[in-house]
C-alpha positions, 0 to 999 in steps of 0.5 A, a space after each residue: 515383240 509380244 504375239 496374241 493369238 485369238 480364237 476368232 478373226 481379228 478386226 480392229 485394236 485399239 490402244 488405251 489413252 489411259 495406260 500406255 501398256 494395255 489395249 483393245 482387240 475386236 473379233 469376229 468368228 468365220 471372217 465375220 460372216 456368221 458366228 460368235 464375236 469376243 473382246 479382248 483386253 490385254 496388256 503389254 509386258 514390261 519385257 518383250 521377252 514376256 508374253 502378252 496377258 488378258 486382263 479379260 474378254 467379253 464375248 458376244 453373240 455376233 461378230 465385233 467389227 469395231 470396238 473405241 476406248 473413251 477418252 473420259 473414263 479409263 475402263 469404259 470401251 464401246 464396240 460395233 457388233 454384227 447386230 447392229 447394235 453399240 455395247 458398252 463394256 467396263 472393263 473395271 467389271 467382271 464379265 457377268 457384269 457387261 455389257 453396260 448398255 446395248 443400244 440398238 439404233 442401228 439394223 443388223 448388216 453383213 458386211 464387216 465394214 460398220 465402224 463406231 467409234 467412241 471419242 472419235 468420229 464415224 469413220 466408214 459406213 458398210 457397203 452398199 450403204 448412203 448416210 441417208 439409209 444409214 440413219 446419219 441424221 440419228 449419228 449425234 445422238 450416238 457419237 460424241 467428239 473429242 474428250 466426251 462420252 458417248 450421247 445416245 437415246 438412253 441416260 448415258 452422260 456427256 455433251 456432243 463435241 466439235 460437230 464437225 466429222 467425216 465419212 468415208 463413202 461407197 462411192 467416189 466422194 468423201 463428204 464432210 458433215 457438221 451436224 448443225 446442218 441438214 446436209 454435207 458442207 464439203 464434197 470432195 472427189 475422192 477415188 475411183 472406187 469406194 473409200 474404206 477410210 480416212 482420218 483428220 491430221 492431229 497438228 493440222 486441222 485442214 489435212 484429211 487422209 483417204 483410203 480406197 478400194 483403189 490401192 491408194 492412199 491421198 491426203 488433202 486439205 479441205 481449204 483447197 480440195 480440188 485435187 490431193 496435195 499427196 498421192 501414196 502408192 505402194 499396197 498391192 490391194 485395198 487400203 483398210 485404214 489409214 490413220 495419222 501419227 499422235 507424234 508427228 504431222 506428216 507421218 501415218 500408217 496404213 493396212 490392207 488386204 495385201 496383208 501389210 502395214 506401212 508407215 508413211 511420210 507423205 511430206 516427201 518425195 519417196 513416202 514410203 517409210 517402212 513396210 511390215 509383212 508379217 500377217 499371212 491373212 487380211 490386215 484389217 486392224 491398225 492403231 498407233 500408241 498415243 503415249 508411247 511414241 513409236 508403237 504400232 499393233 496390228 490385228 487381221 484375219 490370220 488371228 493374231 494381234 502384233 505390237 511392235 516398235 517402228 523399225 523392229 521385225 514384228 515376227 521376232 519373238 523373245 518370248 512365247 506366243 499367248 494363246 486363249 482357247 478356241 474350242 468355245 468361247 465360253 471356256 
């Protein structure tokens, strides 16, 4: 299957819900501690036996640690820099064009944990930090749900969707928030160290994953919450993200920093469908296809970005290996 290598460290790929051969890729220089970020737009060959191709990259003077497509408008992607701030790409623009917007709501971080989705929902907070000294209660006016477009403090169309959302905290608990409230409306005890992730089930409304410091991965169901229906054991490390499947209510994915991707089956008793083992550095980035049923992409800090069928070898290659520059990123 199709390999792109990046100049910089890989931190998340996004799927586009618009064209089923085209996709995101977030990257961050020096394991994005310190240094330069760049988006990639790529697309898939018609053939796995051809390359991928770059429709275009937009690079940017910190880090990209989280990057969104919008649910509305097929060329418009949103990513979370190291600067704090959310920029707006076109991709239908060229890049002397972009950003769109550069919203500056947040204040810089270090840590590579900032995730700021667009026709999402917030999905992890950076370490160290609560919602109240991360400024949650500005979060509607950055974010918006479901099929709209972002809202922000600037001119930029769309209402706020299903007010109901989730994040996963540096702490034992995962909190669940509706924005017409001043606080959260669920505590749920969660792990025993920090959750990096979770994600609400795409067939069942009261199913939510989690995924944690702690090597697991547990899936609950808010009506009843004292205690997980599912336990998924199986990373030797931190789970990086957890995510469901768009085709099946009982299947999800997972990556972690023991390099792997795994998909799951949390309905049953052996719930661990497949592994994949082919990053040789932190698998941090996951997301599976919502119009092609089966296609996973991966991305992770050895630089490389996989697109893959469930149930084929991610490492074998028809074809050859795409590779941008990386002497500079302005070339």
């Amino acid at each position: 299957m199709p390999i792109f290598k990046t100049p910089f460290n890989g931190y998340s790929v996004k799927f586009s819900p618009f064209y089923e051969s085209r996709l995101a890729v977030a990257t961050a220089q020096n394991f994005g501690i310190l240094g330069n970020g760049r988006v990639h737009v790529l697309a898939l060959p018609p053939s796995p036996s051809l390359p991928l191709s770059e429709l275009v990259a937009f690079d940017t003077a910190d880090g990209v640690y989280d990057l969104a497509w919008s649910e509305s408008h097929d060329s418009l992607l949103v990513a979370a820099v190291a600067d704090g701030s959310v920029k707006l790409f076109d991709t239908a623009l060229p890049p002397t064009q972009n950003p769109l917007r550069s919203l500056q709501e947040h204040t810089p971080k270090s840590t590579p944990l900032t995730t700021i989705p667009l026709g999402e929902i917030p999905s992890s907070l950076p370490l160290g930090m609560t919602p109240s000294s991360s400024g949650l209660s500005t979060v509607p006016l950055v974010y918006a749900h479901s099929k709209n477009t972002p809202i922000a403090s600037t001119p930029l169309p769309g209402t706020l969707g299903t007010p109901m959302f989730l994040l996963p905290l540096p702490a034992i608990v995962r909190s669940e928030f509706d924005v017409r409230e001043p606080g959260s409306t669920m505590i749920i005890p969660g792990h025993d160290f920090e959750i990096l992730s979770c994600d609400w089930n795409k067939y069942d409304d009261c199913l939510i994953a989690t995924a944690s410091v702690d090597k697991s991965i547990r899936v609950w169901d808010v009506r009843s919450y004292r205690a997980p229906i599912a336990v998924l054991n199986g990373h030797g490390y931190a789970v990086r993200k957890v995510k469901f499947s768009p085709h099946h209510r009982n299947l999800m994915v997972s990556c972690s920093y023991d390099m792997t991707v795994c998909m799951w089956d949390f309905m049953v008793e052996d719930a661990l469908v497949g592994r994949y083992d082919h990053h040789t550095e932190f698998a941090v980035g996951l997301d599976m296809s919502v119009l092609v049923e089966g296609l996973l992409a991966s991305t992770g800090w050895d630089e490389l970005v996989y697109v893959w069928q469930h149930g084929t070898d991610p490492e074998h290659l028809d074809g050859e290996v795409f590779s941008t520059c990386s002497s500079c990123i302005s070339c």
